[in-house]
C-alpha positions, 0 to 999 in steps of 0.5 A: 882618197888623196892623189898620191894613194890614188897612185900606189894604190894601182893594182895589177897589170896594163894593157901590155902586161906592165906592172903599172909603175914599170909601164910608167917608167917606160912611158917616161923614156918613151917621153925622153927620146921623143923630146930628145929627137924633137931637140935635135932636130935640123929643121925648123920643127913646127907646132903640128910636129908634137902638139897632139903628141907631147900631152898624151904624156901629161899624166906620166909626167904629173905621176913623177912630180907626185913622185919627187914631191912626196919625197919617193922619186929616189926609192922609186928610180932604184927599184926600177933602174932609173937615175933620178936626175934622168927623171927630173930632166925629162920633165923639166925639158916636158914643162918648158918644152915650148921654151926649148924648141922656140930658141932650137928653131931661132937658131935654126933661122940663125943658120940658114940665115948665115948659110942662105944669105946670098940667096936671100940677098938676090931673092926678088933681084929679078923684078926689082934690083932695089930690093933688099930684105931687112932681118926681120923679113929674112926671119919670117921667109925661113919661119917655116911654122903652121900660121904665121902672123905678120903685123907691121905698119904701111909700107914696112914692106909686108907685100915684099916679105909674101912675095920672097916667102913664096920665092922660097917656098917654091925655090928651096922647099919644093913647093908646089905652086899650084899648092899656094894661095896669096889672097890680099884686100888691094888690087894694088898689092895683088899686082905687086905680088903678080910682078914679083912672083911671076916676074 
């Protein structure tokens, strides 16, 4: 049996009574305003916001490109009062969805670094004036995802970017420092962090 009988083939109802290409219609917009509020989001949406969400989606998705591929997508969306280019852009926006909300969350970084720039200009003033964080450090402070891995040379100034990202944590996000743990392989660098975030 082919891929494209196994789902014509369907007979009765869901769990929710739905007739089965109903209940995918309802999936699929269930699909959109999840992704659409995922879009319009005014903070940095990190990974643990839709990775366990978006693939629970996977098999409605791939049951509409079966759809558009075999040439029904239309007649499928006129029996169900769908719009067929409504369809087509919930799984376009499904398939590059890690795409769309990384340039979402850069300009996001963008804006907050226009908006905070004073702050960020000043953010570890008090244990040294000198210091000046260049874009890439500013980015990594207002990065606000899961894990994040910085790499740069010696003295590029990554013991700086740990110490503005835990200012920032605590003083803009409400961290608690209690909640916060700074591990690093150098006594050096341990007291550079300890005067810099304690002050």
């Amino acid at each position: 049996m082919s891929i494209f009988s196994k789902f014509f083939k369907k007979q009765g109802r869901d769990n929710n009574g739905l007739q089965p290409n109903i209940a995918e219609a309802v999936e699929l917009q269930h699909l959109g305003i999840l992704i659409d509020d995922l879009l319009s989001c005014t903070h940095y949406v990190p990974k643990s916001e839709y990775i366990n969400v978006l693939p629970k989606y996977r098999n409605t998705v791939e049951y509409f490109y079966v759809l558009k591929n075999s040439g029904m997508l239309d007649s499928f969306c006129k029996q169900n009062g769908l719009d067929s280019k409504y369809v087509e852009g919930i799984c376009n926006k499904y398939a590059h969805f890690e795409t769309l909300i990384d340039e979402q969350n850069d300009r996001f970084v963008n804006i907050r670094m226009a908006k905070d720039k004073e702050y960020l200009d000043n953010i570890l003033k008090e244990c040294d004036p000198n210091i000046m964080l260049d874009e890439d450090q500013r980015k990594v402070v207002l990065t606000e995802e899961d894990y994040c891995l910085v790499v740069a040379g010696a003295g590029a100034g990554k013991t700086t970017t740990v110490a503005a990202k835990v200012k920032y944590l605590v003083e803009k996000k409400n961290v608690d420092p209690k909640q916060i743990l700074v591990i690093s392989f150098t006594n050096k660098a341990v007291n550079e962090l300890k005067q810099r975030i304690v002050g």
